[in-house]
C-alpha positions in Angstrom: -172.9 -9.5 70.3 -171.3 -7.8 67.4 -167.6 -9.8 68.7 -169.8 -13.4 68.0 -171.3 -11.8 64.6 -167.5 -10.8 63.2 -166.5 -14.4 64.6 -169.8 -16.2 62.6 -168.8 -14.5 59.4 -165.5 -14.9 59.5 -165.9 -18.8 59.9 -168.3 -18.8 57.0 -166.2 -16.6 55.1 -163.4 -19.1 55.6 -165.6 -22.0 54.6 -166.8 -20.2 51.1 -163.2 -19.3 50.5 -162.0 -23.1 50.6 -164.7 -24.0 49.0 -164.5 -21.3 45.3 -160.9 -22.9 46.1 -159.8 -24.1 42.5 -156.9 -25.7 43.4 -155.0 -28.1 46.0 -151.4 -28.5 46.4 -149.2 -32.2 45.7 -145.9 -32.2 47.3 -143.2 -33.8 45.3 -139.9 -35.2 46.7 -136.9 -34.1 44.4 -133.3 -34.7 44.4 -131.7 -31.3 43.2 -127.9 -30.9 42.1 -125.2 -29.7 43.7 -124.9 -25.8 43.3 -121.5 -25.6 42.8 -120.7 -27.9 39.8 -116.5 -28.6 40.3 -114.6 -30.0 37.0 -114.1 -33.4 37.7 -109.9 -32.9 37.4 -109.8 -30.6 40.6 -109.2 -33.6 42.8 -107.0 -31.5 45.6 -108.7 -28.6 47.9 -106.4 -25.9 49.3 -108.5 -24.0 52.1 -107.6 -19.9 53.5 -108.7 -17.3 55.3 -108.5 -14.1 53.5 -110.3 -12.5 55.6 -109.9 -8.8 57.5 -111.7 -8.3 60.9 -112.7 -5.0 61.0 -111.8 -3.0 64.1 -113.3 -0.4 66.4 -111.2 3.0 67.0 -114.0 4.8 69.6 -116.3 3.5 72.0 -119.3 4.4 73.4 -118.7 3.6 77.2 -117.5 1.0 79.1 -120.0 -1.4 78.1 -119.2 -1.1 74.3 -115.8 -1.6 74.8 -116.2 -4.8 77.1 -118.5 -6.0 74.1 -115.8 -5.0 71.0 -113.2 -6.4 72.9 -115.3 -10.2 73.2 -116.3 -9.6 69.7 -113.2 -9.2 68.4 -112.4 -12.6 70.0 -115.5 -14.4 69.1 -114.3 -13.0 64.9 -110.8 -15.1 65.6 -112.5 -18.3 67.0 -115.4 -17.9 64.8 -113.1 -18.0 62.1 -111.4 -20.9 62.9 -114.9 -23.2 63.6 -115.8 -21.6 59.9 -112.8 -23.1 58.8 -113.0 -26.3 60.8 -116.7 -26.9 59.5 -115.7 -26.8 55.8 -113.0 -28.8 56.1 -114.4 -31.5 57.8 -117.4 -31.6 55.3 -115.0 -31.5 52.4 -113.1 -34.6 54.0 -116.2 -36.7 54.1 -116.4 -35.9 49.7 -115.1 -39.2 47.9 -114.1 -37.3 45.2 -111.2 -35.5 46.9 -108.0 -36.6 47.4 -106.9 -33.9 49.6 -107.4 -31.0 51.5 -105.4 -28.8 52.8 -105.7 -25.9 55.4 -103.2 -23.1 54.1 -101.3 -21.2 56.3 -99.4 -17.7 55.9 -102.1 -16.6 53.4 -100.2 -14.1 50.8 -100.9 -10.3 51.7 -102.8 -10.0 48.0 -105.5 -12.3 49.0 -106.6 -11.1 52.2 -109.6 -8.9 52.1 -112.4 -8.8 49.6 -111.7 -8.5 46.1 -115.0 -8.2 43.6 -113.0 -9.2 40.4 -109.2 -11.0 40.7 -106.6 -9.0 39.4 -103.3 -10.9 37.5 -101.5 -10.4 40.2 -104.0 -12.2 42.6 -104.0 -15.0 40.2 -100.6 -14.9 39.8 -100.5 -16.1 43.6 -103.2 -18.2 43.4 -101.4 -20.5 41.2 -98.2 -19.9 43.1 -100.4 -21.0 46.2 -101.4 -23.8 44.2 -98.3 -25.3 42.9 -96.3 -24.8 46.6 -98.8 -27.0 48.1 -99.6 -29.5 45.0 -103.9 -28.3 44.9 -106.1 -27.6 41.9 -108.2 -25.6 43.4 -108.7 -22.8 46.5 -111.5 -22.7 48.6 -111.3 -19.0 50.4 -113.2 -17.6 53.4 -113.5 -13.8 51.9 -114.6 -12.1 54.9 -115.9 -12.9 58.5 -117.7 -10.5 60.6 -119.7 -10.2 64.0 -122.1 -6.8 64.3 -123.5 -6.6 67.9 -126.1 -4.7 68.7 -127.1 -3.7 72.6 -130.4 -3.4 73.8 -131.3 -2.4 77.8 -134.2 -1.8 80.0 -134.8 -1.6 83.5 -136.2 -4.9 85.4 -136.2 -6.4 88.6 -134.6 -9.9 89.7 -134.0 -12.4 92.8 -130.9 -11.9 94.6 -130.5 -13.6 97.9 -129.4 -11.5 100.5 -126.8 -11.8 103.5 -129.4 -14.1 105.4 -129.3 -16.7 102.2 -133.1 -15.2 101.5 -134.1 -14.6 98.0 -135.6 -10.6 97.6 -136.1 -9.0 94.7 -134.1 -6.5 93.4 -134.0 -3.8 90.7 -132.1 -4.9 87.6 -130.8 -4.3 84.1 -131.6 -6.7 81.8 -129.3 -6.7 78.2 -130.3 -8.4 75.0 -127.4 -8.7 72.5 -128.7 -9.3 68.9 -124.9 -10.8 67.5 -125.0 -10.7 63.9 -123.0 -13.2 62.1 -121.8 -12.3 58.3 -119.3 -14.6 56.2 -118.3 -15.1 52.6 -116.8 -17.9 50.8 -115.0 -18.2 47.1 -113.7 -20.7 44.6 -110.9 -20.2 42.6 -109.9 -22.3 39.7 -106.6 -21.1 39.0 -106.5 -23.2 35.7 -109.2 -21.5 33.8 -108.7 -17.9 36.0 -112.1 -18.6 37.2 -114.1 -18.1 40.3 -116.6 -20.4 40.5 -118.6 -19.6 43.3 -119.5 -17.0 45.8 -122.0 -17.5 48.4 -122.6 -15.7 51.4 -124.0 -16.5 55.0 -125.9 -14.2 57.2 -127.2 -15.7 60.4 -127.9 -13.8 64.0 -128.2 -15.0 67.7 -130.0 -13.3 70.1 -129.0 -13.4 73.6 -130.1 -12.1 77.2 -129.4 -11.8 80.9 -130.1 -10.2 84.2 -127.5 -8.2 86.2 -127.6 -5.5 89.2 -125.6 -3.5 86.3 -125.5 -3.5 82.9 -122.0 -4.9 82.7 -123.1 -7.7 85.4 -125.7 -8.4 83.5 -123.3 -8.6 80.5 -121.0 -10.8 82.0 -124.2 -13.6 83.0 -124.9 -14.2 79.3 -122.5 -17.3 79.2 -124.7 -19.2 75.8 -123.7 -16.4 73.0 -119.8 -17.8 72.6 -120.8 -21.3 71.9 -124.0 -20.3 70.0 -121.7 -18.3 67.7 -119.0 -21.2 67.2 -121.6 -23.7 66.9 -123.2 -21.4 63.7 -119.9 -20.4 62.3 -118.9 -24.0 62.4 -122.6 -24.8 60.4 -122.0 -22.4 58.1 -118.6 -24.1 56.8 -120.3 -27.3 56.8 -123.2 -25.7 54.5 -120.7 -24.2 52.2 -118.9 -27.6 51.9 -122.4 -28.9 51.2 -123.0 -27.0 48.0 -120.9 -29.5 46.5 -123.4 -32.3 47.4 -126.8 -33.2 45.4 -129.5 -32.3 48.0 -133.3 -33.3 48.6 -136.1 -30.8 48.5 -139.5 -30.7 48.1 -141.1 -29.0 46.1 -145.1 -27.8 45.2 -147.4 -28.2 42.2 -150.9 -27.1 42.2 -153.8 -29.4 40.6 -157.1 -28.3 39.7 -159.9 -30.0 41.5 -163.2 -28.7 40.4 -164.9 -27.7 37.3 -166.4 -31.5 36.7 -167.6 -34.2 38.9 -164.4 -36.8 37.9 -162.2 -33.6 38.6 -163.7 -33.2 42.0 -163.7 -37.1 42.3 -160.3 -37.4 41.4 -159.2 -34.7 44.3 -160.7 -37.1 46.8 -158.5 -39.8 45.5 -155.6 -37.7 44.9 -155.7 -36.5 48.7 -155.9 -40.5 49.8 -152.9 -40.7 47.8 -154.8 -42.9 45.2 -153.4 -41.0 42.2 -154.0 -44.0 39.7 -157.6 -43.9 40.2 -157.1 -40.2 39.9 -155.6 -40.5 36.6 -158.2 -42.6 35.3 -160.8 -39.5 36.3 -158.6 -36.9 35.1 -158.6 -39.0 31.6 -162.2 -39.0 31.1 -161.9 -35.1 30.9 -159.1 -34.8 28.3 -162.0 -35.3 25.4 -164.2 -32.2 27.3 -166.6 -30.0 25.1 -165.1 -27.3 26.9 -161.3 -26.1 26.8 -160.5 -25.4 30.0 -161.9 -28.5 31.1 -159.3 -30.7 29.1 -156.4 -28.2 29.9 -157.3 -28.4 33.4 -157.1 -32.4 32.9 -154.4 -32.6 31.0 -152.7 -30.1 33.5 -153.6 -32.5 36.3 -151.7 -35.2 34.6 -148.7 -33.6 34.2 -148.2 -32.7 37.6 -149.0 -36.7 38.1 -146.2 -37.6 36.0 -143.8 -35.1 37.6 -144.8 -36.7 41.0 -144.1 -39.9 39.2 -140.4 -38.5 38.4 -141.6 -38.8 34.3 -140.6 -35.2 33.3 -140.6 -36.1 29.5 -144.0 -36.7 30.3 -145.1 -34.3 32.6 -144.0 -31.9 29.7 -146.1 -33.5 27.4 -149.0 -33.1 29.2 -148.1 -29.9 30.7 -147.8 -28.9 26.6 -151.4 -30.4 25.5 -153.2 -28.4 28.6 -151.1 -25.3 26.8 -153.1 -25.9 23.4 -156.4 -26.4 24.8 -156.0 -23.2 27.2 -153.3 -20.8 26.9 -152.7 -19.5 30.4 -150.1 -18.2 32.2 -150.2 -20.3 35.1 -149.5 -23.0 32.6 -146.6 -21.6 30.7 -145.0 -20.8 34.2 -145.3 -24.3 34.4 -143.7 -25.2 31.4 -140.7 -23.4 32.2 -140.7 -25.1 35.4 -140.3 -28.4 34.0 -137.8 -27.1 31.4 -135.5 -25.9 34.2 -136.1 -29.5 36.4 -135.1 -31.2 33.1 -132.3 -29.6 32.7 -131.1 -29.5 35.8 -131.7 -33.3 36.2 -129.4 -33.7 33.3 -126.4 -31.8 35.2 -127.9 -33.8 38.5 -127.1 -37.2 36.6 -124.0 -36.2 34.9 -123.1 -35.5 38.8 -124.0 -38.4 40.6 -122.7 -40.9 37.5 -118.8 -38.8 38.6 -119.8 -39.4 42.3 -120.8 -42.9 41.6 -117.5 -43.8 40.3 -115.3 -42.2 42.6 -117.7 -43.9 45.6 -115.4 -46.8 47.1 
């Protein structure tokens, strides 16, 4: 009885919730720049490894060191797909004219360095001139963390007459942390213009009469590692690229019957006979009516890809009602518009160099 009275209030606390709701939310398509904004004379891309794998000088037991030891191989080819996936995502950029994977990286650049010294940009441009690039793209550090989890199980086994029984067992979860670091140096201005870092994991398990059988059936983590390291190059390289996102604006659909109207329209995608609802409330007696109106409009506009205009409406709900919801707003669109400036000024270079 009292389980299907908690359920019965719930549900109609629920439906008053949605319904003192104020607000609905309009998804809006947006093309965003690239994060890392390159000067449009660094036309050749020299790519190292500067990284340092860590090593282990004491073990636990036997286990640990059977893991270290497939760690410390996973840390070389994981390194390597890294490499691989930024390079092959830099290749598919028309705005390159080559790219290079550097060899014999110089002592000074191998292992993490907060703040370039002279003398590390002193071989930078060294690296630079030897192989004819304006620019090197670094992997700072790469690093697998493993941690070992056991318990006690049972499993199928067949026995000498070919019949499955069952067994007690160990079964191992390994939870493989994956951690790399990426840099840009411009050895023209001494600059480094971007850092980024990736931290993924991959979880694996397996059965085994013993915990080092049991080990040695997880046969997925290798591959799952390589394919991620691989991703993560190709992400860095993608940093370089505009990208699409979506994005959410809240619009205010109650307080008058055209507000509440224009929701209905607004969720059949109908937004110009939205608009004409949300007009009739921009000359409200009341305040907040008309900021919540003109509010409505600018989010419209925005959704229209108008941000000149979404700010102009976004700035009349502002007089009539001075809230910080709006304001937030504001700055919202003054950070889209600038950022569609730089996303222009982008895709015009791109454009051009685009056979």
């Amino acid at each position: 009885m009292i389980k299907h009275a908690l359920k019965y209030i719930s549900i109609v606390l629920c439906a008053v919730l949605t319904a003192c709701s104020t607000t609905h939310q309009l998804s809006i398509n947006t093309v965003e720049p690239a994060p890392v904004d390159l000067a449009h004379n660094i036309r050749r891309i020299g790519i190292i490894n500067s990284s340092i794998a860590s090593e282990r000088a004491e073990y636990k037991d036997r286990l640990d060191q059977i893991l270290s030891s497939e760690d410390q191989e996973l840390v070389k080819q994981g390194t390597d797909a890294a490499l691989n996936g930024l390079f092959q995502e830099l290749v598919k950029d028309s705005r390159f004219e080559k790219i290079l994977l550097l060899e014999n990286v110089p002592e000074v650049m191998k292992g993490i360095h907060p703040i370039p010294d002279q003398r590390s940009w002193t071989t930078i441009e060294e690296l630079c001139r030897k192989h004819d690039v304006d620019a090197i793209f670094s992997l700072a550090f790469y690093d697998t963390d493993t941690k070992i989890s056991l318990k006690k199980t049972k499993m199928e086994q067949r026995d000498l007459m070919r019949d499955y029984v069952e067994v007690k067992a160990h079964e191992i979860t390994l939870e493989t942390l994956i951690e790399n670091g990426w840099r840009i140096y411009d050895p023209q201005h001494k600059e480094v213009i971007d850092e980024f870092t990736f931290n993924d994991q991959i979880t694996s398990t397996a059965k085994g009469i013993s915990p080092i059988r049991a080990l040695r059936a997880i046969t997925d983590r290798k591959d799952a590692v390589l394919d991620k390291s691989m991703d993560t190059g190709s992400a860095y390289g993608s940093r370089l690229q505009p990208s699409k996102q979506v994005i959410y604006r809240d619009y205010y659909i109650n307080g008058t019957e055209s507000l509440e109207q224009a929701d209905i329209l607004a969720q059949k995608e109908d937004f110009e006979g939205a608009t004409e609802l949300w007009k009739k409330d921009i000359t409200h007696s009341s305040s907040k009516i008309r900021a919540r109106a003109c509010y409505n409009l600018a989010v419209y506009q925005e959704y229209k890809g108008d941000l000149s205009k979404a700010m102009e409406w976004a700035s009349k709900s502002y007089e009539h009602a001075k809230s910080k919801s709006t304001q937030h707003y504001i700055e919202a669109l003054e950070n889209r518009i600038t950022q569609q400036e730089l996303l222009a000024q982008q895709m015009a270079y791109i454009d051009i160099l685009r056979p």
